[in-house]
MOPAC internal coordinates of N, CA, C and O (Angstrom, degrees):
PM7 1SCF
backbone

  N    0.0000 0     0.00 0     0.00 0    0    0    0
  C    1.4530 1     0.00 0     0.00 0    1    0    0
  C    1.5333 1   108.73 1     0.00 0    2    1    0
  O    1.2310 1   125.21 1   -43.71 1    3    2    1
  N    1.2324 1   107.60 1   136.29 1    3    2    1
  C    1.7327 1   106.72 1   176.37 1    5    3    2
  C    1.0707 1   120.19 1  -102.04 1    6    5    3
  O    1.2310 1   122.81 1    -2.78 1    7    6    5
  N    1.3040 1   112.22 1   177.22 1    7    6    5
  C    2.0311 1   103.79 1  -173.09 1    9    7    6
  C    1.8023 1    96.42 1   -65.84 1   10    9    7
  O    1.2310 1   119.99 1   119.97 1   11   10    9
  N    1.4055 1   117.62 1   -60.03 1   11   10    9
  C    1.1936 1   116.53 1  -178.58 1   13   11   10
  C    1.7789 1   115.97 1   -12.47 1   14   13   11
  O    1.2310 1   134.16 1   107.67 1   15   14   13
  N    1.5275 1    90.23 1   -72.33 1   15   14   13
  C    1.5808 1   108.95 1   179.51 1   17   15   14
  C    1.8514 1   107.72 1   -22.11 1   18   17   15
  O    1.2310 1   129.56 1   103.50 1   19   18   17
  N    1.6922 1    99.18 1   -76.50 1   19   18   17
  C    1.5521 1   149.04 1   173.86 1   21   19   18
  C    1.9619 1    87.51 1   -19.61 1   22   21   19
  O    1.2310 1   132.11 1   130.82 1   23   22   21
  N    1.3867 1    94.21 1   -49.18 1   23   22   21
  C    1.3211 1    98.75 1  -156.38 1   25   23   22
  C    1.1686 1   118.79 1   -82.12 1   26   25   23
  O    1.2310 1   114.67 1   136.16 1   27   26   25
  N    1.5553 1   127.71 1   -43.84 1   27   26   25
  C    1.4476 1   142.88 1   138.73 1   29   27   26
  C    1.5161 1   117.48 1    -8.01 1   30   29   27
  O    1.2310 1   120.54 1   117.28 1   31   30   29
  N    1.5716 1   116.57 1   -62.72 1   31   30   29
  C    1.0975 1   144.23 1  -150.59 1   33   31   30
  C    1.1143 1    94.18 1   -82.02 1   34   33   31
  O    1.2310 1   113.20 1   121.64 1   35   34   33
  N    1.3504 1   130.46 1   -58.36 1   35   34   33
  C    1.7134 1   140.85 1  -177.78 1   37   35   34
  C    1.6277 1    99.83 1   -57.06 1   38   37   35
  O    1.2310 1   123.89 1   140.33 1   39   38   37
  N    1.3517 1   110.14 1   -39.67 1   39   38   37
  C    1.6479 1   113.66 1  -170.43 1   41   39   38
  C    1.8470 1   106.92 1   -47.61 1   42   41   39
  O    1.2310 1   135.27 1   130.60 1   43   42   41
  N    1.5151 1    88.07 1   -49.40 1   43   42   41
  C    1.6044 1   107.54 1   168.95 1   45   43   42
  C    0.8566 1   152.99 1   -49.81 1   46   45   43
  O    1.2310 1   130.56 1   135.69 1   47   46   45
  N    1.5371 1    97.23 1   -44.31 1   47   46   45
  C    1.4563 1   120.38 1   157.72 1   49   47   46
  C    1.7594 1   114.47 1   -61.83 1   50   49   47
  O    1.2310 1   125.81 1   108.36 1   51   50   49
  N    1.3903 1   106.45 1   -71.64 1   51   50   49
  C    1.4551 1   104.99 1   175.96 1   53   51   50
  C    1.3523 1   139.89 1   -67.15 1   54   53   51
  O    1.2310 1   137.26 1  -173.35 1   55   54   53
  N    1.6630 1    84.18 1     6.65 1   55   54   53
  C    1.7466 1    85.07 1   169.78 1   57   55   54
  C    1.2421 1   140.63 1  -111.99 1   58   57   55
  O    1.2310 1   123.51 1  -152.95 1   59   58   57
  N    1.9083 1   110.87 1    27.05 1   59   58   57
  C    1.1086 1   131.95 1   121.04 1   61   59   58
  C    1.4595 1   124.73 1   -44.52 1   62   61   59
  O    1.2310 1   110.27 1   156.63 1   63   62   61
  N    1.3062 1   135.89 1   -23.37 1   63   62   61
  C    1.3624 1   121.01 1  -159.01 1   65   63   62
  C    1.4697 1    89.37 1  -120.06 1   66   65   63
  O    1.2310 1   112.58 1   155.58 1   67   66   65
  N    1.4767 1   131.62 1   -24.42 1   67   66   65
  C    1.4432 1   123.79 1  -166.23 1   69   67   66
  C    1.7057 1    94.81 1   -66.25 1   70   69   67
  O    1.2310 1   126.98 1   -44.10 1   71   70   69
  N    1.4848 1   104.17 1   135.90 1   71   70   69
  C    1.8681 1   109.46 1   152.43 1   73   71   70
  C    0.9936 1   117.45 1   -53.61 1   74   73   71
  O    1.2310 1   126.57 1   104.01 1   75   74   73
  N    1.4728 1   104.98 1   -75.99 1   75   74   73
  C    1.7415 1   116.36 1  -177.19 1   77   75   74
  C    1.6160 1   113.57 1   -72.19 1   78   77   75
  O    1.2310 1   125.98 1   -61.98 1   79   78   77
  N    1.0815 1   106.11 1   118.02 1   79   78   77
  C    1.2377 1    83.10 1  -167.07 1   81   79   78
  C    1.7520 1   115.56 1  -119.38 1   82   81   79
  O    1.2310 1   127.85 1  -158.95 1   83   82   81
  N    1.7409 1   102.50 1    21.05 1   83   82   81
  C    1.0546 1    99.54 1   167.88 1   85   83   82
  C    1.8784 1   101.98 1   -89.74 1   86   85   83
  O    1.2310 1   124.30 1  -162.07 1   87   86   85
  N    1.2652 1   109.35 1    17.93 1   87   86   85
  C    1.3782 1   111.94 1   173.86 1   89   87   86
  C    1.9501 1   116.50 1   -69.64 1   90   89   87
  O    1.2310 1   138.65 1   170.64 1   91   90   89
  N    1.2463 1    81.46 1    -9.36 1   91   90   89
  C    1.9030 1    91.57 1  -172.84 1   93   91   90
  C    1.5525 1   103.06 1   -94.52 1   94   93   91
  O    1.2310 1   109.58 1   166.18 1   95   94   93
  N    1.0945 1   137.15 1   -13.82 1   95   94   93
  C    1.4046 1   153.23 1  -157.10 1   97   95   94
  C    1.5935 1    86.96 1   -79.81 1   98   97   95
  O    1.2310 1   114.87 1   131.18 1   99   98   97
  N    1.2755 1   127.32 1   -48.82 1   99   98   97
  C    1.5288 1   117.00 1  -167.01 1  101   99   98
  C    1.7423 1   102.64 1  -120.59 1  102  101   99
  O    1.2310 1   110.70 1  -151.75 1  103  102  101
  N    1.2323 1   135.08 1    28.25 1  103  102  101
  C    1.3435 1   146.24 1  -174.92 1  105  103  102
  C    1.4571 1   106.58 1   -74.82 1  106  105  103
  O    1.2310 1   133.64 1   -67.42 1  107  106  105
  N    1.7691 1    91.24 1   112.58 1  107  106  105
  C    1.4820 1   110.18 1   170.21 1  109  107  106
  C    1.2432 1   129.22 1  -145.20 1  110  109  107
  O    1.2310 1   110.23 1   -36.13 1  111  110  109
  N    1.3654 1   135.95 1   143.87 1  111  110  109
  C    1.1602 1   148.71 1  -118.77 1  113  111  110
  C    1.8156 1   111.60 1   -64.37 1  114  113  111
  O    1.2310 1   127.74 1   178.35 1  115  114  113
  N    1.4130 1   102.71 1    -1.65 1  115  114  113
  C    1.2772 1   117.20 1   172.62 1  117  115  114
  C    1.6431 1   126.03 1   -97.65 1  118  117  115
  O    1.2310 1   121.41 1  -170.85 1  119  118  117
  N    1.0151 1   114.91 1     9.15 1  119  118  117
  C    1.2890 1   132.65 1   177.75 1  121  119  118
  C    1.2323 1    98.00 1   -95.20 1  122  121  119
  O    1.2310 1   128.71 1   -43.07 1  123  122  121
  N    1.6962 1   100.83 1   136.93 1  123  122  121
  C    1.5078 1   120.64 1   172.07 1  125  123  122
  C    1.4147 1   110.10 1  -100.73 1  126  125  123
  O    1.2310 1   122.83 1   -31.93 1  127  126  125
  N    1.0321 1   112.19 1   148.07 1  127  126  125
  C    1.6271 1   137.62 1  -157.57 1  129  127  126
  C    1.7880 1    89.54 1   -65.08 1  130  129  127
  O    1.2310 1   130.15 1   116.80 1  131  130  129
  N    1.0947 1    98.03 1   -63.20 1  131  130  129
  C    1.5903 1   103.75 1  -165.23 1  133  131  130
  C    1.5649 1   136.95 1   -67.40 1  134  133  131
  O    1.2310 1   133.78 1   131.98 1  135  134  133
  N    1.8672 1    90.96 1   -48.02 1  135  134  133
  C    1.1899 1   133.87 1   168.22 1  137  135  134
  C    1.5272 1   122.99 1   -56.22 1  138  137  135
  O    1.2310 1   127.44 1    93.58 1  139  138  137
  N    1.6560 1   103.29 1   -86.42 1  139  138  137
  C    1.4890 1   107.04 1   172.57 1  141  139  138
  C    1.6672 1   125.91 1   -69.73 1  142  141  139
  O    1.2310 1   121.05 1   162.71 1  143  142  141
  N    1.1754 1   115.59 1   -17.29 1  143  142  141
  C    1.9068 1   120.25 1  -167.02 1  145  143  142
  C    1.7540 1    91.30 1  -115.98 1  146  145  143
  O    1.2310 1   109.90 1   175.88 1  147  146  145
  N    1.0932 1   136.57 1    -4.12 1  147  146  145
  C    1.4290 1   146.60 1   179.22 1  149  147  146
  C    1.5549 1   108.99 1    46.25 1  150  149  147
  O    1.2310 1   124.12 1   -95.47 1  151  150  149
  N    1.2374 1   109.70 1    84.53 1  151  150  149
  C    1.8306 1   106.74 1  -156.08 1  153  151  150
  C    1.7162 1    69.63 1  -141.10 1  154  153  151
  O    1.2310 1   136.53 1   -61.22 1  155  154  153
  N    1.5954 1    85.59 1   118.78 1  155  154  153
  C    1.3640 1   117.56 1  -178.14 1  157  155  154
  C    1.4847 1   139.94 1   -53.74 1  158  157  155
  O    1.2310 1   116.06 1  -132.18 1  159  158  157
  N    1.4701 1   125.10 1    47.82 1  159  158  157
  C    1.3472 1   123.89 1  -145.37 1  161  159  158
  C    1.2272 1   146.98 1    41.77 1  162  161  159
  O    1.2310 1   129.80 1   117.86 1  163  162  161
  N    2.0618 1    98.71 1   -62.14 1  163  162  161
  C    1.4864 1   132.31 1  -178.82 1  165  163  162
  C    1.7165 1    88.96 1   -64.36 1  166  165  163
  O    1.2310 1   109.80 1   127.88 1  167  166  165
  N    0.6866 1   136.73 1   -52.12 1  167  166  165
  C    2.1298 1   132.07 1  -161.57 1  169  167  166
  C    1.6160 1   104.17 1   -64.48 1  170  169  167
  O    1.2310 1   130.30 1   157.37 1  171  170  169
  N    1.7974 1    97.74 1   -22.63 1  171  170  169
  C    1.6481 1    77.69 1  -160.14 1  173  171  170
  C    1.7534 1   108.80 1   -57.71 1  174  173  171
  O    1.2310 1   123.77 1   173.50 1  175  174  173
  N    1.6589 1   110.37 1    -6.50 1  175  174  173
  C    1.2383 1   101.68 1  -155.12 1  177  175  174
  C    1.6274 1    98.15 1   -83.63 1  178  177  175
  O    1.2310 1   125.78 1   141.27 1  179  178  177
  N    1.5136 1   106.49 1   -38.73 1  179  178  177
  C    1.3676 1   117.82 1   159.34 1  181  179  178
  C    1.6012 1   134.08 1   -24.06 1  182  181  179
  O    1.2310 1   132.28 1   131.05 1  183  182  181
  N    1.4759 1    93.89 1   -48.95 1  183  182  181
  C    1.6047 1   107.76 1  -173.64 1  185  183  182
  C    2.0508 1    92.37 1   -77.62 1  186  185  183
  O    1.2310 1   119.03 1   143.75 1  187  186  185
  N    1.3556 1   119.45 1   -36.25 1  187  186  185
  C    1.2637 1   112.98 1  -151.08 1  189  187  186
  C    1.6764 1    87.44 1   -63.25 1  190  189  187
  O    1.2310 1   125.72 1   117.06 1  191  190  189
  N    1.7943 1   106.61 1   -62.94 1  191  190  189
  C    1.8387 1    98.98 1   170.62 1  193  191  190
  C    1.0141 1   139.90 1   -45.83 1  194  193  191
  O    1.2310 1   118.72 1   167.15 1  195  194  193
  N    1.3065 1   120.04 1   -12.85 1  195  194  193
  C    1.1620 1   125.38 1   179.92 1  197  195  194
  C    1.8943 1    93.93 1   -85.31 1  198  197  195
  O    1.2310 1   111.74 1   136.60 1  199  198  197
  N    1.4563 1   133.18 1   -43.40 1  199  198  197
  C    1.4013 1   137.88 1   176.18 1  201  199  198
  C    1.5480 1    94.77 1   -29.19 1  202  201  199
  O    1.2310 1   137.87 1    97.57 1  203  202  201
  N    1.3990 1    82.98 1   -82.43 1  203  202  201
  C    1.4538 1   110.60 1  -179.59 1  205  203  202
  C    1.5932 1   106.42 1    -6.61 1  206  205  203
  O    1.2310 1   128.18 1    92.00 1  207  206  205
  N    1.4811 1   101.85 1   -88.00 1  207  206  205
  C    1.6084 1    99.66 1  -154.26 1  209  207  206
  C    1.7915 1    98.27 1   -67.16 1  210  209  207
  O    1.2310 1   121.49 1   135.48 1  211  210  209
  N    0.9965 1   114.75 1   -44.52 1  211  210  209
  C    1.4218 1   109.87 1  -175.64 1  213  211  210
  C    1.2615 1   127.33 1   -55.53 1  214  213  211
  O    1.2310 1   120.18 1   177.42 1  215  214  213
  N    1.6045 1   117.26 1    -2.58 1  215  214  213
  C    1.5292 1   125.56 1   178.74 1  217  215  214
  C    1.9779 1    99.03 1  -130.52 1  218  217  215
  O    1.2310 1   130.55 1   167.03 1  219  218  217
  N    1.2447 1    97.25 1   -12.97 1  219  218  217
  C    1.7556 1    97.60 1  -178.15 1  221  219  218
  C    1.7662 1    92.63 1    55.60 1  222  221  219
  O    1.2310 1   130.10 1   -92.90 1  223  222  221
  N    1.2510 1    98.13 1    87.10 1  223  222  221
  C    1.7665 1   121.42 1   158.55 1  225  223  222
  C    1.1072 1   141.86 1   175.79 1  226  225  223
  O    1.2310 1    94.26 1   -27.64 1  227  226  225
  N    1.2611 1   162.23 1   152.36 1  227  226  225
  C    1.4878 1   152.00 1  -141.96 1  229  227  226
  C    1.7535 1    94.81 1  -126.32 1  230  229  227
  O    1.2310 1   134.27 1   -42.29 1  231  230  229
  N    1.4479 1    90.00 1   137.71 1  231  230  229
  C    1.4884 1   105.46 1  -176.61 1  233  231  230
  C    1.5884 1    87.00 1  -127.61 1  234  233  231
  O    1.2310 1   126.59 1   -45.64 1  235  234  233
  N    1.4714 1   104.94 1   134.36 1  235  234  233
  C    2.0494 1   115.45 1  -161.38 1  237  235  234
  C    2.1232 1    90.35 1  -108.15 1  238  237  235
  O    1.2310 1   134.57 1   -65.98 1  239  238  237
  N    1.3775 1    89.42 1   114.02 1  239  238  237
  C    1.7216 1    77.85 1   174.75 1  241  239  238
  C    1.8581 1   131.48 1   -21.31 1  242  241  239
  O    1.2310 1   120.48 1   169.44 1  243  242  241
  N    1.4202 1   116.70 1   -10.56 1  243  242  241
  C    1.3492 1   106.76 1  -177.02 1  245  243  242
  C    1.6501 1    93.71 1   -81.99 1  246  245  243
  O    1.2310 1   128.18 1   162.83 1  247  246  245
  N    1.3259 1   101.85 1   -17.17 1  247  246  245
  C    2.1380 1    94.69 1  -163.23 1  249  247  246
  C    1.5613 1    81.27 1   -68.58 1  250  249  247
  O    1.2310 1   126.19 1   127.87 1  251  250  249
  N    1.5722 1   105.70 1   -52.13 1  251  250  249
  C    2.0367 1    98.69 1  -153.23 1  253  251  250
  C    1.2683 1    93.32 1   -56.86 1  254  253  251
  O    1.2310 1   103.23 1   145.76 1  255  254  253
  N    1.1042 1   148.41 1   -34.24 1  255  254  253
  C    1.8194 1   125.71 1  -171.64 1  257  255  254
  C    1.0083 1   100.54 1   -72.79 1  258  257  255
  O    1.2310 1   115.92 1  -172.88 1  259  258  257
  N    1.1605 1   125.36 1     7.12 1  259  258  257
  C    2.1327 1   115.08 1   175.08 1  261  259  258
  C    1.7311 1    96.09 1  -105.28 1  262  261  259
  O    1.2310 1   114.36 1   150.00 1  263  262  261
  N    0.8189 1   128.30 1   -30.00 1  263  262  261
  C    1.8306 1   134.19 1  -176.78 1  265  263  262
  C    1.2398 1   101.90 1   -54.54 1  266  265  263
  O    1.2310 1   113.19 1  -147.87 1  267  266  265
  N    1.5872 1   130.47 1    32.13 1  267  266  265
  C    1.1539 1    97.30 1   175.81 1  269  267  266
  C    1.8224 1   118.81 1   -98.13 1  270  269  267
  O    1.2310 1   121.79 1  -161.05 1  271  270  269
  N    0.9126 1   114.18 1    18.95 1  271  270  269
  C    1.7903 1   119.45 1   168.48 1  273  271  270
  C    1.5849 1   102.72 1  -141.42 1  274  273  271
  O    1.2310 1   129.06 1   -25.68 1  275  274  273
  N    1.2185 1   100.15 1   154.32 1  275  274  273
  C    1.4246 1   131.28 1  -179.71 1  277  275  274
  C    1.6103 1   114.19 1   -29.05 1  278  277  275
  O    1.2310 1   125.40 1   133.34 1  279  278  277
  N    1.4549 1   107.23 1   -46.66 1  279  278  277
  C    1.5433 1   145.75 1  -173.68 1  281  279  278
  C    1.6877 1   114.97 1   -57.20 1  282  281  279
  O    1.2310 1   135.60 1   121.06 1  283  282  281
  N    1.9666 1    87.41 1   -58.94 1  283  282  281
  C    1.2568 1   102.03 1   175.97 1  285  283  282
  C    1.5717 1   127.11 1   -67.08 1  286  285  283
  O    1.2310 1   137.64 1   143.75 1  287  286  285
  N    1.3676 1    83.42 1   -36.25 1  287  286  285
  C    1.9637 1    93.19 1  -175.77 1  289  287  286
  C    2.2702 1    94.48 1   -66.45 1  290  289  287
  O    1.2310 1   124.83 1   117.34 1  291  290  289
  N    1.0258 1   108.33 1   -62.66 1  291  290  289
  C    0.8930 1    95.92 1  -173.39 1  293  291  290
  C    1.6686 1   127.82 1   -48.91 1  294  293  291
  O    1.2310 1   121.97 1   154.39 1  295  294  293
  N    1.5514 1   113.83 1   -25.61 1  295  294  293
  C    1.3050 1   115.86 1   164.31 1  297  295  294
  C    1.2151 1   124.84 1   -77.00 1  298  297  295
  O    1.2310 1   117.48 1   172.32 1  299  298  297
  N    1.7245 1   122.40 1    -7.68 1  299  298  297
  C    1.4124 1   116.77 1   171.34 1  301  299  298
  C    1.6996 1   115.29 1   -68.00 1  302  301  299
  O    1.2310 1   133.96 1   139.27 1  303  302  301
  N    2.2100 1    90.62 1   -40.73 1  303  302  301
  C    1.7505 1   121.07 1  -176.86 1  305  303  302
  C    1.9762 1    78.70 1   -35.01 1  306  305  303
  O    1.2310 1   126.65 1   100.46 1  307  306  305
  N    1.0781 1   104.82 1   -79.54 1  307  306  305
  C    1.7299 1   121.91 1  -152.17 1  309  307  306
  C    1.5958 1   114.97 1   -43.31 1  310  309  307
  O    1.2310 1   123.58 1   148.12 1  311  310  309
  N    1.4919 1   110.74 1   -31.88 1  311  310  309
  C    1.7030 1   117.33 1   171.12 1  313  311  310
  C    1.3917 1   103.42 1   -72.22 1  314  313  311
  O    1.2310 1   121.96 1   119.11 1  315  314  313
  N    1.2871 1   113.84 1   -60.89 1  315  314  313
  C    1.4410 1   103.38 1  -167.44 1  317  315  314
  C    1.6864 1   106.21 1   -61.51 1  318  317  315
  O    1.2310 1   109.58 1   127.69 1  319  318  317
  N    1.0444 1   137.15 1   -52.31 1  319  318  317
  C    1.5238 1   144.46 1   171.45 1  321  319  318
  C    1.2122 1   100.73 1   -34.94 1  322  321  319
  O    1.2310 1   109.47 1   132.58 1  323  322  321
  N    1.4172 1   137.35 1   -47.42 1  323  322  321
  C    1.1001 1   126.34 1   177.20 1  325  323  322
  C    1.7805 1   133.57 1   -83.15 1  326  325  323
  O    1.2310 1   130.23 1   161.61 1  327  326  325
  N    1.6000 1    97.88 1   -18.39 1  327  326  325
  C    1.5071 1   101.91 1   173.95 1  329  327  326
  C    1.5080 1   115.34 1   -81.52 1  330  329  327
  O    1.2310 1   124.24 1   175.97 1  331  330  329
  N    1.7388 1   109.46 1    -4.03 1  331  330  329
  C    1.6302 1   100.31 1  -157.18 1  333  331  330
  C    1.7834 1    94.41 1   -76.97 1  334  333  331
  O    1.2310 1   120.10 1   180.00 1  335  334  333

Protein backbone atom coordinates (compact mmCIF):
# COMPACT_ATOMS: atom_id res chain seq x y z
CA UNK A 1 0.00 0.00 0.00
CA UNK A 2 1.38 3.48 -0.72
CA UNK A 3 1.07 6.68 1.09
CA UNK A 4 -1.04 7.87 -1.90
CA UNK A 5 -3.41 4.88 -1.35
CA UNK A 6 -3.07 5.67 2.80
CA UNK A 7 -4.01 9.01 1.72
CA UNK A 8 -7.15 8.59 -0.41
CA UNK A 9 -8.49 6.33 2.18
CA UNK A 10 -7.91 8.81 5.16
CA UNK A 11 -9.52 11.48 2.70
CA UNK A 12 -12.57 9.16 3.27
CA UNK A 13 -12.45 8.54 6.36
CA UNK A 14 -12.23 12.19 7.50
CA UNK A 15 -14.49 13.42 5.33
CA UNK A 16 -17.31 12.67 7.35
CA UNK A 17 -16.14 15.03 10.00
CA UNK A 18 -14.77 17.94 7.67
CA UNK A 19 -17.53 21.05 7.52
CA UNK A 20 -16.19 22.53 4.59
CA UNK A 21 -15.79 20.14 2.67
CA UNK A 22 -14.56 21.53 -0.38
CA UNK A 23 -11.54 21.71 2.05
CA UNK A 24 -10.63 18.04 0.88
CA UNK A 25 -10.49 19.04 -2.84
CA UNK A 26 -6.80 20.28 -2.31
CA UNK A 27 -5.72 18.04 0.94
CA UNK A 28 -2.14 17.62 1.58
CA UNK A 29 -0.07 16.08 3.92
CA UNK A 30 0.41 19.38 5.66
CA UNK A 31 -2.86 20.04 6.86
CA UNK A 32 -3.75 19.76 10.42
CA UNK A 33 -6.59 17.71 11.41
CA UNK A 34 -8.03 20.31 13.63
CA UNK A 35 -6.67 23.48 12.50
CA UNK A 36 -6.73 23.61 8.71
CA UNK A 37 -9.92 20.98 7.75
CA UNK A 38 -11.74 22.30 11.16
CA UNK A 39 -12.61 18.73 12.44
CA UNK A 40 -13.86 19.24 15.77
CA UNK A 41 -11.60 17.83 18.47
CA UNK A 42 -14.43 15.37 19.82
CA UNK A 43 -14.21 13.29 16.04
CA UNK A 44 -10.65 13.05 16.23
CA UNK A 45 -11.46 10.10 18.42
CA UNK A 46 -14.01 9.04 15.84
CA UNK A 47 -11.70 9.22 12.90
CA UNK A 48 -8.96 7.21 15.09
CA UNK A 49 -11.93 4.15 15.23
CA UNK A 50 -12.86 4.52 12.31
CA UNK A 51 -8.55 3.96 11.35
CA UNK A 52 -8.79 1.32 13.43
CA UNK A 53 -11.36 -0.92 11.98
CA UNK A 54 -10.70 0.04 8.46
CA UNK A 55 -6.96 -0.96 8.60
CA UNK A 56 -7.54 -3.70 11.58
CA UNK A 57 -5.02 -2.01 14.21
CA UNK A 58 -4.72 -0.23 17.51
CA UNK A 59 -3.52 3.25 17.67
CA UNK A 60 -2.42 3.73 21.84
CA UNK A 61 -3.39 7.42 22.79
CA UNK A 62 0.42 8.52 22.70
CA UNK A 63 0.22 7.84 18.62
CA UNK A 64 -3.24 10.07 18.53
CA UNK A 65 -1.40 13.11 20.10
CA UNK A 66 1.03 12.84 17.16
CA UNK A 67 -2.04 12.84 14.38
CA UNK A 68 -2.05 16.12 14.30
CA UNK A 69 -1.56 16.73 10.28
CA UNK A 70 -2.59 14.80 7.44
CA UNK A 71 1.19 13.52 7.10
CA UNK A 72 1.35 12.42 10.55
CA UNK A 73 -1.80 10.38 10.74
CA UNK A 74 -0.79 8.74 7.75
CA UNK A 75 2.69 7.84 9.17
CA UNK A 76 1.22 6.36 12.32
CA UNK A 77 -1.45 4.29 9.39
CA UNK A 78 2.25 3.03 8.06
CA UNK A 79 3.90 1.84 11.65
CA UNK A 80 1.15 0.09 12.73
CA UNK A 81 0.62 -1.61 9.08
CA UNK A 82 3.90 -2.53 9.31
CA UNK A 83 4.31 -4.05 12.87
CA UNK A 84 1.10 -6.22 12.46
Amino acid sequence: MTREQIKDELKGIIGDYVPEKELLESLSEEHELIGDLKINSAHIVDIVLDIEDKYDIMIEDEAIGKMGTVGESIDIIFQKLDSK
